[in-house]
C-alpha positions in Angstrom: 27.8 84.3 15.7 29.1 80.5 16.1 27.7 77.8 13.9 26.8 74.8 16.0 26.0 71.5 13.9 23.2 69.5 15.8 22.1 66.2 14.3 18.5 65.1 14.6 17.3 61.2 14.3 14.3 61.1 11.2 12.2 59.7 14.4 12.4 63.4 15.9 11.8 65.4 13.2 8.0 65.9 13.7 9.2 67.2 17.3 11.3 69.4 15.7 8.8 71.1 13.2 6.1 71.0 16.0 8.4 73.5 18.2 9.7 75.4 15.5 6.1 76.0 14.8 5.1 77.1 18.1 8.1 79.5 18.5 7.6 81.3 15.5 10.0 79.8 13.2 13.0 79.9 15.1 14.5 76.6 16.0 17.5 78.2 17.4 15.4 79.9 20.0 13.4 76.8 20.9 16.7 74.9 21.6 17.9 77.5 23.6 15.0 77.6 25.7 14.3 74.2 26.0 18.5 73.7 27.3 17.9 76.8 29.2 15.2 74.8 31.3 16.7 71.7 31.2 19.9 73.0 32.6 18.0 75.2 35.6 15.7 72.2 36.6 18.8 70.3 36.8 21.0 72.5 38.7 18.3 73.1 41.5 17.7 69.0 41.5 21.3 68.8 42.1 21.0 71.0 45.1 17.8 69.2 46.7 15.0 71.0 44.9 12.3 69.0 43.2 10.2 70.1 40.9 6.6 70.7 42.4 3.2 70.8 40.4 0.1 72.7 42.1 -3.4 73.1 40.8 -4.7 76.5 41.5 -8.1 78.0 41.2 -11.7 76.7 40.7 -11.7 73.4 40.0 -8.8 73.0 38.5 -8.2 76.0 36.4 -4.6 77.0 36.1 -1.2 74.6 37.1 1.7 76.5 38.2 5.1 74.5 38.5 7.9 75.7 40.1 11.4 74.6 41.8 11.3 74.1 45.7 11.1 72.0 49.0 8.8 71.0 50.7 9.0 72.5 54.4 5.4 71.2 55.7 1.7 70.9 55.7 -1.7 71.6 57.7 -4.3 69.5 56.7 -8.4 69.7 58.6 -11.3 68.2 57.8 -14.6 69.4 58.7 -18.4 67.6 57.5 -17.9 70.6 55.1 -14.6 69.1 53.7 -10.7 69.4 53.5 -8.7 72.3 53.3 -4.7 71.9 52.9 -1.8 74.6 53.5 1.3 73.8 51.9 4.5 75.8 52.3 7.7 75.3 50.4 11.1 77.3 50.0 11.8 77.8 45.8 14.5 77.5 44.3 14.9 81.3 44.1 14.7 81.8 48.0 11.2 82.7 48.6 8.7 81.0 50.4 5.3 79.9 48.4 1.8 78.9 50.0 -0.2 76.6 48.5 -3.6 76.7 50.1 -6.6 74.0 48.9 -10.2 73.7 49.8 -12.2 70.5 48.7 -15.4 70.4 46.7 -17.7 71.7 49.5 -21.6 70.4 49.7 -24.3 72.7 51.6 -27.7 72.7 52.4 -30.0 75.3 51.1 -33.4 76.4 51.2 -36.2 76.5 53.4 -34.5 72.8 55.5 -31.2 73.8 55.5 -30.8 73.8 59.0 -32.6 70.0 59.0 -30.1 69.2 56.7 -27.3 70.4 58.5 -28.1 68.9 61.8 -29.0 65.1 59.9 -25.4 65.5 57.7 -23.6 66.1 61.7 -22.4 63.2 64.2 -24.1 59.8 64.4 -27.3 61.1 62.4 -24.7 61.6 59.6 -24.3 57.8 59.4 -28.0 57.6 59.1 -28.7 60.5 56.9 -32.0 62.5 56.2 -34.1 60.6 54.3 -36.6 63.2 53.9 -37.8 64.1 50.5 -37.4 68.0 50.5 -33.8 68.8 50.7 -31.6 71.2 48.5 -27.8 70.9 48.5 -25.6 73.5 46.9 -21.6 72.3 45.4 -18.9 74.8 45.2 -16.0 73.2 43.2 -12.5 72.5 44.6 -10.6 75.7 45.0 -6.8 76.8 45.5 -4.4 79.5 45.6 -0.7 80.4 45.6 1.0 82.8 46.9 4.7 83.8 46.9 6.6 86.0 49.7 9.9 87.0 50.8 9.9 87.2 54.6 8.9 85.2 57.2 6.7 87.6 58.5 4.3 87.9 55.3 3.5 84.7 56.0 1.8 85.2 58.9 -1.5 85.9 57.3 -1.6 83.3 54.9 -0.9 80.5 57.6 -2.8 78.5 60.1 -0.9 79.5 63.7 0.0 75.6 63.7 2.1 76.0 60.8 3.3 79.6 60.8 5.2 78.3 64.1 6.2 75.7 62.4 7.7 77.7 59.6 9.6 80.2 62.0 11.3 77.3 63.6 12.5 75.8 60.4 12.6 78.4 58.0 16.4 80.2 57.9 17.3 83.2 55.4 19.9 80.0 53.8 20.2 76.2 54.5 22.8 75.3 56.9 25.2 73.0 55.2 27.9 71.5 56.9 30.7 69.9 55.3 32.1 66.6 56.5 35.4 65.3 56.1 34.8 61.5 56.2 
Protein backbone atom coordinates (compact mmCIF):
# COMPACT_ATOMS: atom_id res chain seq x y z
CA UNK A 1 0.00 0.00 0.00
CA UNK A 2 1.27 3.66 -0.97
CA UNK A 3 2.64 5.93 1.76
CA UNK A 4 1.22 9.36 1.39
CA UNK A 5 2.94 12.10 3.59
CA UNK A 6 0.23 14.70 4.80
CA UNK A 7 1.43 17.62 6.84
CA UNK A 8 -0.88 19.06 9.59
CA UNK A 9 -0.58 22.88 10.98
CA UNK A 10 -0.13 22.49 15.28
CA UNK A 11 -3.47 24.70 14.97
CA UNK A 12 -5.33 21.46 13.58
CA UNK A 13 -4.09 18.96 15.65
CA UNK A 14 -6.95 18.87 18.23
CA UNK A 15 -9.21 18.28 14.89
CA UNK A 16 -7.14 15.68 14.04
CA UNK A 17 -7.16 13.65 17.42
CA UNK A 18 -11.01 14.57 17.77
CA UNK A 19 -11.71 12.47 14.40
CA UNK A 20 -9.27 9.94 14.95
CA UNK A 21 -11.18 9.42 18.16
CA UNK A 22 -14.49 9.21 16.72
CA UNK A 23 -13.40 6.67 13.95
CA UNK A 24 -11.87 4.30 16.06
CA UNK A 25 -8.41 5.08 15.76
CA UNK A 26 -7.95 5.23 12.23
CA UNK A 27 -6.92 8.45 10.77
CA UNK A 28 -6.49 7.04 7.45
CA UNK A 29 -10.06 6.08 7.32
CA UNK A 30 -11.29 9.50 8.55
CA UNK A 31 -9.40 11.24 5.71
CA UNK A 32 -10.70 9.05 3.29
CA UNK A 33 -14.10 9.62 4.28
CA UNK A 34 -14.04 13.04 4.92
CA UNK A 35 -12.26 13.49 0.92
CA UNK A 36 -14.71 10.96 -0.12
CA UNK A 37 -17.54 13.66 0.79
CA UNK A 38 -15.85 16.48 0.05
CA UNK A 39 -15.19 15.30 -3.51
CA UNK A 40 -19.08 13.96 -4.04
CA UNK A 41 -20.60 17.27 -2.60
CA UNK A 42 -18.46 18.91 -5.01
CA UNK A 43 -18.92 17.03 -8.07
CA UNK A 44 -22.88 17.29 -7.85
CA UNK A 45 -22.37 21.37 -7.00
CA UNK A 46 -20.45 21.43 -10.11
CA UNK A 47 -23.39 19.95 -11.98
CA UNK A 48 -26.20 22.25 -10.32
CA UNK A 49 -26.99 20.38 -7.21
CA UNK A 50 -27.01 22.09 -3.84
CA UNK A 51 -26.80 20.71 -0.88
CA UNK A 52 -30.29 20.67 0.90
CA UNK A 53 -30.98 20.38 4.80
CA UNK A 54 -34.64 19.14 6.00
CA UNK A 55 -35.94 18.75 9.45
CA UNK A 56 -38.01 15.68 9.70
CA UNK A 57 -40.21 14.38 12.41
CA UNK A 58 -41.89 15.81 15.66
CA UNK A 59 -40.67 18.87 16.38
CA UNK A 60 -37.57 18.69 15.04
CA UNK A 61 -36.28 15.28 15.66
CA UNK A 62 -34.01 14.04 12.99
CA UNK A 63 -32.11 16.28 10.00
CA UNK A 64 -31.53 14.52 6.79
CA UNK A 65 -29.20 16.23 4.22
CA UNK A 66 -28.89 15.26 0.94
CA UNK A 67 -27.76 16.47 -2.77
CA UNK A 68 -30.65 17.84 -5.09
CA UNK A 69 -32.69 20.60 -6.79
CA UNK A 70 -35.26 22.10 -6.04
CA UNK A 71 -38.22 21.46 -8.65
CA UNK A 72 -41.12 23.26 -6.52
CA UNK A 73 -43.36 23.81 -3.66
CA UNK A 74 -47.16 23.90 -2.35
CA UNK A 75 -47.63 25.85 0.49
CA UNK A 76 -51.69 26.37 2.49
CA UNK A 77 -52.51 27.85 5.36
CA UNK A 78 -55.54 27.13 7.30
CA UNK A 79 -56.67 28.89 11.10
CA UNK A 80 -55.13 25.43 11.96
CA UNK A 81 -51.71 26.35 10.45
CA UNK A 82 -49.15 25.75 7.52
CA UNK A 83 -48.43 22.67 5.81
CA UNK A 84 -45.56 22.73 3.04
CA UNK A 85 -44.78 20.05 0.16
CA UNK A 86 -41.38 20.16 -1.19
CA UNK A 87 -40.17 18.10 -4.12
CA UNK A 88 -36.63 17.89 -5.33
CA UNK A 89 -34.63 15.67 -7.86
CA UNK A 90 -31.17 14.16 -5.86
CA UNK A 91 -28.25 13.91 -6.97
CA UNK A 92 -28.74 10.16 -7.45
CA UNK A 93 -31.83 10.60 -9.82
CA UNK A 94 -34.73 10.10 -7.58
CA UNK A 95 -37.32 12.30 -6.60
CA UNK A 96 -37.67 13.21 -2.67
CA UNK A 97 -40.83 14.75 -0.83
CA UNK A 98 -40.42 16.85 1.85
CA UNK A 99 -43.86 17.36 3.50
CA UNK A 100 -44.24 19.90 6.81
CA UNK A 101 -47.03 20.70 9.06
CA UNK A 102 -46.78 23.65 11.57
CA UNK A 103 -47.29 23.56 15.34
CA UNK A 104 -51.11 23.06 15.19
CA UNK A 105 -53.44 24.68 18.26
CA UNK A 106 -57.02 23.06 18.91
CA UNK A 107 -59.75 23.47 21.08
CA UNK A 108 -60.79 20.87 23.45
CA UNK A 109 -63.17 20.10 25.93
CA UNK A 110 -66.68 20.70 26.70
CA UNK A 111 -66.40 24.66 24.42
CA UNK A 112 -64.49 23.39 21.72
CA UNK A 113 -66.94 24.11 19.28
CA UNK A 114 -67.23 27.94 20.96
CA UNK A 115 -63.68 28.09 20.52
CA UNK A 116 -63.61 27.06 17.16
CA UNK A 117 -66.18 29.29 15.85
CA UNK A 118 -64.47 32.69 18.04
CA UNK A 119 -60.71 31.58 16.56
CA UNK A 120 -62.65 31.71 12.61
CA UNK A 121 -63.14 35.01 10.39
CA UNK A 122 -63.67 38.50 11.84
CA UNK A 123 -64.45 36.95 15.46
CA UNK A 124 -60.86 35.67 15.16
CA UNK A 125 -59.62 39.35 15.33
CA UNK A 126 -61.68 39.74 18.40
CA UNK A 127 -61.07 36.42 20.07
CA UNK A 128 -63.07 34.63 22.94
CA UNK A 129 -62.51 36.22 25.84
CA UNK A 130 -64.42 33.74 27.83
CA UNK A 131 -62.78 32.20 30.81
CA UNK A 132 -63.36 28.33 30.18
CA UNK A 133 -61.46 27.40 27.20
CA UNK A 134 -58.91 24.42 26.68
CA UNK A 135 -56.54 24.38 23.75
CA UNK A 136 -54.51 21.40 22.78
CA UNK A 137 -50.61 21.91 20.80
CA UNK A 138 -49.29 19.20 18.61
CA UNK A 139 -45.63 20.08 17.71
CA UNK A 140 -44.37 20.82 14.22
CA UNK A 141 -44.17 17.71 12.15
CA UNK A 142 -42.42 16.48 8.82
CA UNK A 143 -41.53 13.70 6.71
CA UNK A 144 -39.45 12.56 3.75
CA UNK A 145 -39.89 10.35 1.39
CA UNK A 146 -37.83 9.10 -1.54
CA UNK A 147 -39.13 7.45 -4.99
CA UNK A 148 -38.07 6.44 -8.31
CA UNK A 149 -41.01 7.11 -10.65
CA UNK A 150 -43.15 9.71 -11.33
CA UNK A 151 -45.99 7.83 -10.72
CA UNK A 152 -45.21 7.05 -6.86
CA UNK A 153 -45.50 10.37 -6.38
CA UNK A 154 -48.89 10.62 -6.91
CA UNK A 155 -49.88 9.83 -3.48
CA UNK A 156 -47.55 11.81 -1.59
CA UNK A 157 -48.55 15.09 -3.61
CA UNK A 158 -51.20 17.75 -3.53
CA UNK A 159 -52.88 17.43 -7.28
CA UNK A 160 -51.52 21.16 -7.71
CA UNK A 161 -48.02 20.02 -7.54
CA UNK A 162 -48.10 16.39 -8.82
CA UNK A 163 -49.09 18.28 -12.23
CA UNK A 164 -46.63 20.36 -11.72
CA UNK A 165 -44.03 17.66 -11.28
CA UNK A 166 -45.17 15.59 -14.52
CA UNK A 167 -44.69 18.66 -16.55
CA UNK A 168 -41.17 19.36 -15.36
CA UNK A 169 -39.94 16.22 -14.17
CA UNK A 170 -37.84 14.23 -17.25
CA UNK A 171 -36.09 10.72 -16.58
CA UNK A 172 -32.51 13.26 -17.35
CA UNK A 173 -32.05 17.03 -17.64
CA UNK A 174 -32.00 18.24 -21.08
CA UNK A 175 -28.73 19.91 -21.74
CA UNK A 176 -27.94 21.63 -24.74
CA UNK A 177 -24.71 22.56 -25.86
CA UNK A 178 -23.99 26.00 -27.41
CA UNK A 179 -21.31 26.84 -29.55
CA UNK A 180 -20.95 30.62 -28.75
Amino acid sequence: MPNKTIYIADDDLPLLQQAQELTGGNLSGAIVTALRRLVQVERAKQAGYDEITVKVGVGSSSIKRFLGIALGEWTASANEGEETYSLFRTSGGRLAVHHSRSELTTPVGPNAERSRKWSTGWRGWIGDWSPDQAWMRTPAQATFSVVDTVEELEPLLPAELYALALQTIREEPEVEDLDI
